[in-house]
C-alpha beads as a LAMMPS data file, in Angstrom:
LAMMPS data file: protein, C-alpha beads

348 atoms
347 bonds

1 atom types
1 bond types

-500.0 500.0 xlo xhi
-500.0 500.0 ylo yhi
-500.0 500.0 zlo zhi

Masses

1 110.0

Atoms # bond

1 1 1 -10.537 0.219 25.662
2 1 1 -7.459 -1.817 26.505
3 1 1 -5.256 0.000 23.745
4 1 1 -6.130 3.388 25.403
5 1 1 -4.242 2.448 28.536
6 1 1 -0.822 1.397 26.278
7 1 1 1.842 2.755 23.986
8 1 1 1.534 1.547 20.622
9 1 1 3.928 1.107 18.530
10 1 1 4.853 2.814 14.784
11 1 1 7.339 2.104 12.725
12 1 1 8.507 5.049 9.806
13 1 1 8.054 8.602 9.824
14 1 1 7.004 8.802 6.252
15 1 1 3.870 10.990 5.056
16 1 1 1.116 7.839 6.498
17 1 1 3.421 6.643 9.286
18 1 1 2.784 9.868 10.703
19 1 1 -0.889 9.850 9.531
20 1 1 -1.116 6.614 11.303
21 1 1 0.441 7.586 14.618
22 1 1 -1.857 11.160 14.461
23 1 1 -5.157 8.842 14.462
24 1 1 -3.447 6.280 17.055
25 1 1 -2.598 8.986 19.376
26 1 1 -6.230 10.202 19.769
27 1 1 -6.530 6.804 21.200
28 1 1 -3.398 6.003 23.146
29 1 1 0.236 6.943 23.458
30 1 1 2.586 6.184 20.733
31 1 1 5.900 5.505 20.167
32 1 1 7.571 6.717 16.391
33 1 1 10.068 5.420 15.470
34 1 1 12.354 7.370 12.932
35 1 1 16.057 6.665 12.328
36 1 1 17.375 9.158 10.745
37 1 1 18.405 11.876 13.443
38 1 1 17.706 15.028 11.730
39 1 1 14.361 14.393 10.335
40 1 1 13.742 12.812 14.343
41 1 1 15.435 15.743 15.604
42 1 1 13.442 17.897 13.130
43 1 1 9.894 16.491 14.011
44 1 1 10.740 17.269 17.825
45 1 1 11.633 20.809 17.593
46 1 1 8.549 21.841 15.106
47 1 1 6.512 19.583 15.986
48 1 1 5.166 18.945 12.348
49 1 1 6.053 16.286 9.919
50 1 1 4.897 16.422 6.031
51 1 1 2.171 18.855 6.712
52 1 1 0.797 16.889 9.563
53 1 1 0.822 18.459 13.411
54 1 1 2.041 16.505 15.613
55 1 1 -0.572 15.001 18.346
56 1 1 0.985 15.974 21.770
57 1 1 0.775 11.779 22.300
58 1 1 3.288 10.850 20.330
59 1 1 6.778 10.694 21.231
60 1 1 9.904 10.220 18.564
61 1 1 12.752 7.319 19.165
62 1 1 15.382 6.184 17.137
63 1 1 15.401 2.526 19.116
64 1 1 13.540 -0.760 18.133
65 1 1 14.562 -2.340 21.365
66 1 1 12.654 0.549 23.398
67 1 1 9.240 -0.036 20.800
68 1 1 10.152 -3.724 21.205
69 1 1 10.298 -3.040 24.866
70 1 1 7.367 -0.931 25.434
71 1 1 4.661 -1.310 22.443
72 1 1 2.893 -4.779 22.328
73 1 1 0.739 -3.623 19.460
74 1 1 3.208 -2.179 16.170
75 1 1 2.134 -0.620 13.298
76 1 1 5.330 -0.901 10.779
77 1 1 4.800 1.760 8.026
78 1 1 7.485 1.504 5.915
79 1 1 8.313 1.449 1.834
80 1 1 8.065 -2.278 0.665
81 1 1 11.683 -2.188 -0.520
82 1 1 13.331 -1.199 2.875
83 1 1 10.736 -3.573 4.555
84 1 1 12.597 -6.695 5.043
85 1 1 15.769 -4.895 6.487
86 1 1 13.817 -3.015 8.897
87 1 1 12.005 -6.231 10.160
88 1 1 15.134 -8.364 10.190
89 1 1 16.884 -5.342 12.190
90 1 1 13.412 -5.264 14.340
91 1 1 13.483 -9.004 14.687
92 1 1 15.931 -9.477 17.762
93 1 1 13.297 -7.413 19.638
94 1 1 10.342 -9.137 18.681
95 1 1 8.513 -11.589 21.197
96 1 1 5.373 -13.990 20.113
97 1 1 3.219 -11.909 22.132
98 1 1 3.818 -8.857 19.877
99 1 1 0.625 -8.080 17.523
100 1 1 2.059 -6.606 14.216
101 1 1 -0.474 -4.507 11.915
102 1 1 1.142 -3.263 8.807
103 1 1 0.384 -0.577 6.836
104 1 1 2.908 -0.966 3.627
105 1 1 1.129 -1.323 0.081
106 1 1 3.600 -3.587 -1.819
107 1 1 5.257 -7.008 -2.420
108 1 1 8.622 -8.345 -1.736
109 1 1 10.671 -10.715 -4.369
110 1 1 13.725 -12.950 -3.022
111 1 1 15.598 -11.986 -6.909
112 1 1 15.932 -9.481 -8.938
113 1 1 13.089 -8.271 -10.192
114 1 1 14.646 -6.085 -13.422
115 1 1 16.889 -9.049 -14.684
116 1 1 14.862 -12.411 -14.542
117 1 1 12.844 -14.096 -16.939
118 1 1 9.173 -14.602 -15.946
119 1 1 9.562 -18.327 -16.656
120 1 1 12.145 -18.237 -13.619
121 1 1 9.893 -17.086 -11.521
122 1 1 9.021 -18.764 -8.459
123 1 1 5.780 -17.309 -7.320
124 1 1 6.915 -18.696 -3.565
125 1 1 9.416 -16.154 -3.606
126 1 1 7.173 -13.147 -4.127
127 1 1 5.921 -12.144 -0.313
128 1 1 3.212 -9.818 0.952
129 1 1 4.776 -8.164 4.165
130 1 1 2.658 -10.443 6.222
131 1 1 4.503 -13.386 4.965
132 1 1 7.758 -11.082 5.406
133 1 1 6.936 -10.596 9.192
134 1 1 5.882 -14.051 9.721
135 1 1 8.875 -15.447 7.952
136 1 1 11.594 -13.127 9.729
137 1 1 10.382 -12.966 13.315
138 1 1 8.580 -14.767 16.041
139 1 1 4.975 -12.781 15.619
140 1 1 2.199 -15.179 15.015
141 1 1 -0.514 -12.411 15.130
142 1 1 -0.224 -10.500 11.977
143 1 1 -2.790 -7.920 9.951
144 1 1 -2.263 -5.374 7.466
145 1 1 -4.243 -1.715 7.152
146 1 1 -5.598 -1.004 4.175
147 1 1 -8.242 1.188 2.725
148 1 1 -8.565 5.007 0.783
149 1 1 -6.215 6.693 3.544
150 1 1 -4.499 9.586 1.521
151 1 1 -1.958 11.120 3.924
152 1 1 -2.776 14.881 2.747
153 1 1 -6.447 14.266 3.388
154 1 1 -5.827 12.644 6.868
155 1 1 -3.377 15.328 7.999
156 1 1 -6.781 17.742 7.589
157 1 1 -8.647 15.188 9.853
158 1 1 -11.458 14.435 7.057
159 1 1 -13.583 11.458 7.420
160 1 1 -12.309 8.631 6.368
161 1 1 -12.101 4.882 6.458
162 1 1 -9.815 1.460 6.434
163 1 1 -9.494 -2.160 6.511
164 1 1 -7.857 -4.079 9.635
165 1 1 -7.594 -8.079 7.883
166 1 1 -5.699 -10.493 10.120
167 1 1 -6.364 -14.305 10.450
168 1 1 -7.155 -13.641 13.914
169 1 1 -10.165 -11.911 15.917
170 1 1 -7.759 -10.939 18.120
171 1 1 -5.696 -8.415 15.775
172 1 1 -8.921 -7.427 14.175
173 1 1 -10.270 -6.647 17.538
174 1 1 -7.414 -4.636 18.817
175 1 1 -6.788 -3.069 15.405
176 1 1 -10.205 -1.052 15.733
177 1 1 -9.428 -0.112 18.923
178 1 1 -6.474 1.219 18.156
179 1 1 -7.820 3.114 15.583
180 1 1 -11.322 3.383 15.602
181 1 1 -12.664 7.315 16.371
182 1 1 -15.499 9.768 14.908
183 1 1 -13.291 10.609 12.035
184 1 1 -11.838 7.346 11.359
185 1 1 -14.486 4.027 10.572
186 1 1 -12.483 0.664 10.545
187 1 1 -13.598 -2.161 9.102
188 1 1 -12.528 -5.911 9.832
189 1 1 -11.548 -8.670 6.933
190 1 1 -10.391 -12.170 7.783
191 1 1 -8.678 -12.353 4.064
192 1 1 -5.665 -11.673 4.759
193 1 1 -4.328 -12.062 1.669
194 1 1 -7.061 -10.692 -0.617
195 1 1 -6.870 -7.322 1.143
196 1 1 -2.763 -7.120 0.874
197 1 1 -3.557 -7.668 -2.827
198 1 1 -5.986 -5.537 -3.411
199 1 1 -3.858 -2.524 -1.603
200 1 1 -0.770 -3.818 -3.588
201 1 1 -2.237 -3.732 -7.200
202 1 1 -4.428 -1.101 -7.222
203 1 1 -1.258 1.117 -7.718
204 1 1 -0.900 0.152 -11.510
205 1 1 -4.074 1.450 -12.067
206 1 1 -3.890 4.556 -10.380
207 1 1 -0.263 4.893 -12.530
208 1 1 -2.541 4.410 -15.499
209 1 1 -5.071 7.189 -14.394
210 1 1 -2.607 9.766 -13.761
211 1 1 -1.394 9.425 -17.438
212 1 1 -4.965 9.678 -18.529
213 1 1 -5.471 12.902 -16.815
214 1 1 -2.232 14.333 -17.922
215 1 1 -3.209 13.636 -21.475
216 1 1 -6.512 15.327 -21.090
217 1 1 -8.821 12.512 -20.869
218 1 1 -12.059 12.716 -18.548
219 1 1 -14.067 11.005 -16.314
220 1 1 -15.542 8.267 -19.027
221 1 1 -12.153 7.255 -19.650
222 1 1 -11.224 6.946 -16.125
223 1 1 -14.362 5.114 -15.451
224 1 1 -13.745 2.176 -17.827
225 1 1 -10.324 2.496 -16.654
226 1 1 -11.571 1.734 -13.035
227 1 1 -14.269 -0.972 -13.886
228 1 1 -11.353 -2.831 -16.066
229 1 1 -8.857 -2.044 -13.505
230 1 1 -10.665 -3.620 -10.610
231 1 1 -11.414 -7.082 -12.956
232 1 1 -7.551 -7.140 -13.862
233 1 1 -6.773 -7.195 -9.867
234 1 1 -9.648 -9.461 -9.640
235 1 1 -8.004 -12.248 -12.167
236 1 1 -4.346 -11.706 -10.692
237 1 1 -5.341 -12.157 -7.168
238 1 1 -7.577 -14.809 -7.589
239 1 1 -4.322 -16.268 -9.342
240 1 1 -2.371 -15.998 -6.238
241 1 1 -4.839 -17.327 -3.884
242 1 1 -7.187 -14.039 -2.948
243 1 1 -10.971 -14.174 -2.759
244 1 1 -12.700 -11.940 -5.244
245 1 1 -14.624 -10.474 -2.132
246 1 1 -11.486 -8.562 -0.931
247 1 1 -11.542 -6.494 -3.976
248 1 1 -14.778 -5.233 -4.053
249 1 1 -15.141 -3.187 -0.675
250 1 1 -13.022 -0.109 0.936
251 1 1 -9.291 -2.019 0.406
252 1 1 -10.004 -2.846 -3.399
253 1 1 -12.319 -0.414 -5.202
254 1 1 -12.804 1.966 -2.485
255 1 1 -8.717 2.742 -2.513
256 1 1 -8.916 2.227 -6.520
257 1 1 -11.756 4.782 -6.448
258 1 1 -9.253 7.322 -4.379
259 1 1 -5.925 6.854 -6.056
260 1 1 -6.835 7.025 -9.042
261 1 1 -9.077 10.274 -8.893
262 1 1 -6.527 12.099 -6.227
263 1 1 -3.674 14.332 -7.705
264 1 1 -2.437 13.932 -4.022
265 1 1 -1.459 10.020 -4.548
266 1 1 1.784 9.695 -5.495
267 1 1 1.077 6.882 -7.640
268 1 1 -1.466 9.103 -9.829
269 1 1 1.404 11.772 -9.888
270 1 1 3.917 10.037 -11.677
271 1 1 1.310 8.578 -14.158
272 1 1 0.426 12.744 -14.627
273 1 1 3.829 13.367 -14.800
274 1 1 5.160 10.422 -17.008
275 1 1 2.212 11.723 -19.688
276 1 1 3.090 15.153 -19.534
277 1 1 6.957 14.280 -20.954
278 1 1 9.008 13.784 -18.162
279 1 1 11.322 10.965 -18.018
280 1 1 10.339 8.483 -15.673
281 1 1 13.971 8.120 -13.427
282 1 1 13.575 12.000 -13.340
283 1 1 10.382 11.935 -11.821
284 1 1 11.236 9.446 -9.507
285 1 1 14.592 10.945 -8.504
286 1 1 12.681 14.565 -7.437
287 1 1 9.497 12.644 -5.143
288 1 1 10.386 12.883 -1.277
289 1 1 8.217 9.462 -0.764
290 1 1 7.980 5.802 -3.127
291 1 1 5.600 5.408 -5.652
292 1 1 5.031 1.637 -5.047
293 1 1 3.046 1.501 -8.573
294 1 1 6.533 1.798 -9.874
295 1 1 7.662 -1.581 -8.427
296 1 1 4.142 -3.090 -8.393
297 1 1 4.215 -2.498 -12.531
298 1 1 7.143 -4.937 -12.540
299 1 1 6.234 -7.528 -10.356
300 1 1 3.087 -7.723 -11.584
301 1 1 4.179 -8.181 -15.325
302 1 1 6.243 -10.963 -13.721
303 1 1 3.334 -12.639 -12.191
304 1 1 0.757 -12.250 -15.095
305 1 1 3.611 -13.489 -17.759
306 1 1 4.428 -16.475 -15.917
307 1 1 1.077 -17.580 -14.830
308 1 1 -0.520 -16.833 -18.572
309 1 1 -2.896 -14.233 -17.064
310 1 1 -5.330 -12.011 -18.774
311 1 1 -4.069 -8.530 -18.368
312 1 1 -3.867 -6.472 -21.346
313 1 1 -4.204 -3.204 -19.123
314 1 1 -1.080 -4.208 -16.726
315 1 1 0.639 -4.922 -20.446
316 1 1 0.317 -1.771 -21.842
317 1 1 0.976 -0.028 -18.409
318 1 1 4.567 -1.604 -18.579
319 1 1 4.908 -1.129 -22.422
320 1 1 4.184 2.797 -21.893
321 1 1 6.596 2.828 -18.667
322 1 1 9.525 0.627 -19.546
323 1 1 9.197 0.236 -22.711
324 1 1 8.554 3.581 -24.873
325 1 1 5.368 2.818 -25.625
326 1 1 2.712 6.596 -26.341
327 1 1 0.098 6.305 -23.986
328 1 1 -2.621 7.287 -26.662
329 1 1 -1.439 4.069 -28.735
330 1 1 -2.097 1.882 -25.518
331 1 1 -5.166 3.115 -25.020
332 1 1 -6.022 2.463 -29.278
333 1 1 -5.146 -0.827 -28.205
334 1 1 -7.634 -1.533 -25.203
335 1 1 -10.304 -0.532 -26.922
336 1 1 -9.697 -2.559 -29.586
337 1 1 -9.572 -5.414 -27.318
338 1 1 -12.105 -7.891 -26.792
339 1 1 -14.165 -8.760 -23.925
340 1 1 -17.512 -10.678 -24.049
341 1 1 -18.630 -9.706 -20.668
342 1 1 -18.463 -6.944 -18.636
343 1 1 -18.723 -8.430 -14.938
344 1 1 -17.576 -12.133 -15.735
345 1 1 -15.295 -11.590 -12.649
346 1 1 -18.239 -12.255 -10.447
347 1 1 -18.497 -15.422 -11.616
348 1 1 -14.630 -16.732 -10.428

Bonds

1 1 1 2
2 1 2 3
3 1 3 4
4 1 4 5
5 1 5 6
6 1 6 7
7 1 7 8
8 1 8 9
9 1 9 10
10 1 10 11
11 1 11 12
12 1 12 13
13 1 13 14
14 1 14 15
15 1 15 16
16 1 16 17
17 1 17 18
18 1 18 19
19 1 19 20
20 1 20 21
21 1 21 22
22 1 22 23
23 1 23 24
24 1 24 25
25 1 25 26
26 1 26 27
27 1 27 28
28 1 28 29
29 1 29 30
30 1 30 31
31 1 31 32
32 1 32 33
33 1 33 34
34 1 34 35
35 1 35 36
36 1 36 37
37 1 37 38
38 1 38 39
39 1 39 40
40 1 40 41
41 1 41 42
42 1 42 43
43 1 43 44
44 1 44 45
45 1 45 46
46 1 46 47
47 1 47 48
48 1 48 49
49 1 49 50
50 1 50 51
51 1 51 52
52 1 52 53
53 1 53 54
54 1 54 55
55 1 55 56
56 1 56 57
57 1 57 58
58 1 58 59
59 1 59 60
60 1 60 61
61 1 61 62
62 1 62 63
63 1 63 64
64 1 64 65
65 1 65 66
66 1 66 67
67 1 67 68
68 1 68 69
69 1 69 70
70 1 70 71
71 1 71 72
72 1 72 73
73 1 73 74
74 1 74 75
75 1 75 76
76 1 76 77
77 1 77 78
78 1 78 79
79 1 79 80
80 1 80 81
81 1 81 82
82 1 82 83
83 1 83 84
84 1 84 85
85 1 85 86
86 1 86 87
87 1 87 88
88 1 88 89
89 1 89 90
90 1 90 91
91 1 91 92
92 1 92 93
93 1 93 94
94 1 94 95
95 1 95 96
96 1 96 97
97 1 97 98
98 1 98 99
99 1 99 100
100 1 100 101
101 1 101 102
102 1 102 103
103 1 103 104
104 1 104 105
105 1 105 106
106 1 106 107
107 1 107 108
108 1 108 109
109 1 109 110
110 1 110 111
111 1 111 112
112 1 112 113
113 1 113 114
114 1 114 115
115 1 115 116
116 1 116 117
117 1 117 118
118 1 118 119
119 1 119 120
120 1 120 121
121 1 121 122
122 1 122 123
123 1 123 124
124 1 124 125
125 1 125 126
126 1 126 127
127 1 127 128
128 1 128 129
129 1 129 130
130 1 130 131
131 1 131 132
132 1 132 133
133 1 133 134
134 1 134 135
135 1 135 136
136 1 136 137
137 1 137 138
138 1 138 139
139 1 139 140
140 1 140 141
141 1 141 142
142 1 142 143
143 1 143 144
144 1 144 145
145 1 145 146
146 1 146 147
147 1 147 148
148 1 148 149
149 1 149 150
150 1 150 151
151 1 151 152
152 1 152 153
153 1 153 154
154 1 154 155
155 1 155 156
156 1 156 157
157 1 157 158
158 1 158 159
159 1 159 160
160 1 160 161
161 1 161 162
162 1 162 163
163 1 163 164
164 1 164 165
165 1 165 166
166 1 166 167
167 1 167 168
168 1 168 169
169 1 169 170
170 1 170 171
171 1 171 172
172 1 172 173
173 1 173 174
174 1 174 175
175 1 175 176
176 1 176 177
177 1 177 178
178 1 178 179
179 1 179 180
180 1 180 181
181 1 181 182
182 1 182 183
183 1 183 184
184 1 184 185
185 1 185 186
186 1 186 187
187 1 187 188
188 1 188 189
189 1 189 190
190 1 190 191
191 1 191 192
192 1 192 193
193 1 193 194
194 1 194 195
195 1 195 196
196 1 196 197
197 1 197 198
198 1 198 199
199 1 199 200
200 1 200 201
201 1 201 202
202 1 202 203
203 1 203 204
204 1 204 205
205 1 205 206
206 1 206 207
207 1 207 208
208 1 208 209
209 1 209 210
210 1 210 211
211 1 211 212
212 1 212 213
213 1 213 214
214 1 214 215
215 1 215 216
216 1 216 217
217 1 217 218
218 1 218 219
219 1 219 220
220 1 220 221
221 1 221 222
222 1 222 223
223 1 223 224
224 1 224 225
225 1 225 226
226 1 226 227
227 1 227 228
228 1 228 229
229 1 229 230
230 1 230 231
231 1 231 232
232 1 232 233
233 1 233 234
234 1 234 235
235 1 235 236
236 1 236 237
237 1 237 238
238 1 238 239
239 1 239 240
240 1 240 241
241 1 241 242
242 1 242 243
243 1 243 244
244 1 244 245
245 1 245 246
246 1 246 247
247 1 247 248
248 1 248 249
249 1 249 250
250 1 250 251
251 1 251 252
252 1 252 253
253 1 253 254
254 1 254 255
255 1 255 256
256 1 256 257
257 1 257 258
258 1 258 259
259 1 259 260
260 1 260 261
261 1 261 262
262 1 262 263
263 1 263 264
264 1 264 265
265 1 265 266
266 1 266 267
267 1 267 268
268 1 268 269
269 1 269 270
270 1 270 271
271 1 271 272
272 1 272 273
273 1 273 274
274 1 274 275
275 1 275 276
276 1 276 277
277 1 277 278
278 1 278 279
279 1 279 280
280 1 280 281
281 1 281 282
282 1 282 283
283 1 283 284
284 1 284 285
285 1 285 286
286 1 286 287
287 1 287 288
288 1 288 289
289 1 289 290
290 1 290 291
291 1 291 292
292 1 292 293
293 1 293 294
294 1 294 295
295 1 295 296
296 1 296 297
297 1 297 298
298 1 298 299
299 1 299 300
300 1 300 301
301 1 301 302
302 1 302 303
303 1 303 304
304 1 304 305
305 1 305 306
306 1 306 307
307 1 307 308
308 1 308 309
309 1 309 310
310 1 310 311
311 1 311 312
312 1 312 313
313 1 313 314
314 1 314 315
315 1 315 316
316 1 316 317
317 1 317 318
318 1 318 319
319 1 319 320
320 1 320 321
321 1 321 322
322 1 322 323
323 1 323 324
324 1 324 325
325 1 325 326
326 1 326 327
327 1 327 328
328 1 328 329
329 1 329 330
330 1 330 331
331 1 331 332
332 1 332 333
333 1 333 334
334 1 334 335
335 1 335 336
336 1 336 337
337 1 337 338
338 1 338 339
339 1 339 340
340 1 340 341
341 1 341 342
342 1 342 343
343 1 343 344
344 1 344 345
345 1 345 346
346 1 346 347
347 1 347 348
């Protein structure tokens, strides 16, 4: 396996970066890269990070040029709203040669996404990461990760699964090697795009189901929750240019499936919390890690408003977050809301 006899490459120290570099290092050696030096400096005396041992195969480094340098296959894991800093400070260091797999579960937006109006919205300026990567450095050969990969459960080494997509064989190929052991199944996806998506919006929904649970609700609610969840993703993506396919295998209902029946996402947590009576800066102010769903809520209100989509669950999502909204009259409202057919996605 040609990855075995290399140093690959992760970027972020976060709860999954280090999840990502434990399963990598079964594989290879890798290289971490953290840059704050006391959480670096932290990770190397204890050897733990999050909850997660430390494989004996990684090694910590505060330098891009040295990853740059000695990594041709990176794995930048990284919140979506420190992403485009960390690849434009990456960029000097990057050669065409590099293959780049992310692992981040959000969307970038060239404005600001709390003051404009949707009809200002240029949907050019809203980027997956790949586009980020593609746009601020010389890689050509870009994937993304993707898939129900809770950190917690990972750190215990359960079975579990993900999605390498990439344009090209090549990162696909690599990607499972990299990867690929008997506790870890990866699966390959040439939609690039629909499986960014599908990680990307699926965090509304598990916002959505963490409110549900915190009010009490059960599994019948959560269910129709899922099923109408998964068709709202569907319509959006297909929007923006995604194949339907992407959204019905481990990167779209398999994650939706796990986030949104996990107290261990973060995602489901503040939904939990948010319906329990916290105030929503409050919750985010106390969480060591992002809750993309957060950020994802707004975008995606952004998108669906402009484009005239059909998305009454995003809508009431953002009414109950943003805009005082009880959850228990959202949910009066969905199910007073009309559909004709239950699986009418599959015909897009």
């Amino acid at each position: 396996m040609k990855n075995a006899l290399n140093t690959v490459g992760v970027i972020g120290a976060g709860s999954f970066g280090t999840a990502v570099s434990n399963i990598l290092a079964e594989n290879t050696n890798v290289l971490l890269y953290e840059r704050n030096d006391e959480i670096r400096n932290r990770i190397i005396k204890e050897g733990t990070n999050r909850n997660h041992v430390m494989h004996p195969n990684i090694r910590l480094t505060d330098s891009f040029e040295e990853v740059a340098e000695k990594c041709y296959l990176l794995f930048p894991v990284v919140p979506s709203a420190s992403f485009k800093k960390m690849i434009i400070d990456f960029s000097p260091y990057l050669r065409p040669d590099h293959l780049m797999i992310h692992a981040t579960k959000g969307l970038h937006c060239e404005f600001d996404i709390d003051t404009i109006h949707p009809k200002d919205v240029n949907l050019k300026k809203i980027k997956t990461m790949s586009e980020l990567i593609q746009q601020e450095t010389a890689i050509v050969r870009i994937g993304c990760m993707a898939g129900p990969n809770l950190a917690a459960e990972l750190a215990t080494h359960q079975p579990a699964a993900t999605v390498v997509a990439s344009r090209f064989e090549e990162v696909i190929r690599e990607g499972k090697n990299s990867l690929r052991s008997d506790r870890f199944q990866v699966y390959g996806n040439k939609d690039l795009l629909g499986i960014e998506l599908a990680g990307v919006l699926k965090n509304y929904i598990a916002l959505a189901s963490g409110a549900l649970s915190g009010i009490g609700y059960g599994e019948n609610t959560r269910a129709f929750l899922i099923t109408r969840g998964m068709a709202e993703m569907i319509y959006i993506g297909k929007a923006l240019g995604a194949d339907k396919k992407a959204f019905l295998g481990l990167a779209g209902i398999g994650d939706l499936i796990a986030t949104c029946n996990s107290p261990k996402s973060r995602n489901y947590t503040v939904g939990f919390r948010l319906a329990k009576g916290e105030k929503l800066e409050d919750i985010l102010a106390s969480m060591n890690e992002v809750a993309e769903g957060v950020r994802t809520l707004k975008i995606a209100k952004l998108i669906v408003d402009h484009i005239g989509a059909n998305a009454p669950l995003l809508q009431m999502m953002y009414s109950v977050f943003f805009e005082g909204l009880s959850i228990e009259k959202a949910i009066t409202y969905l199910m007073r809301y009309p559909v004709d057919n239950d699986a009418d996605y599959l015909d897009l």
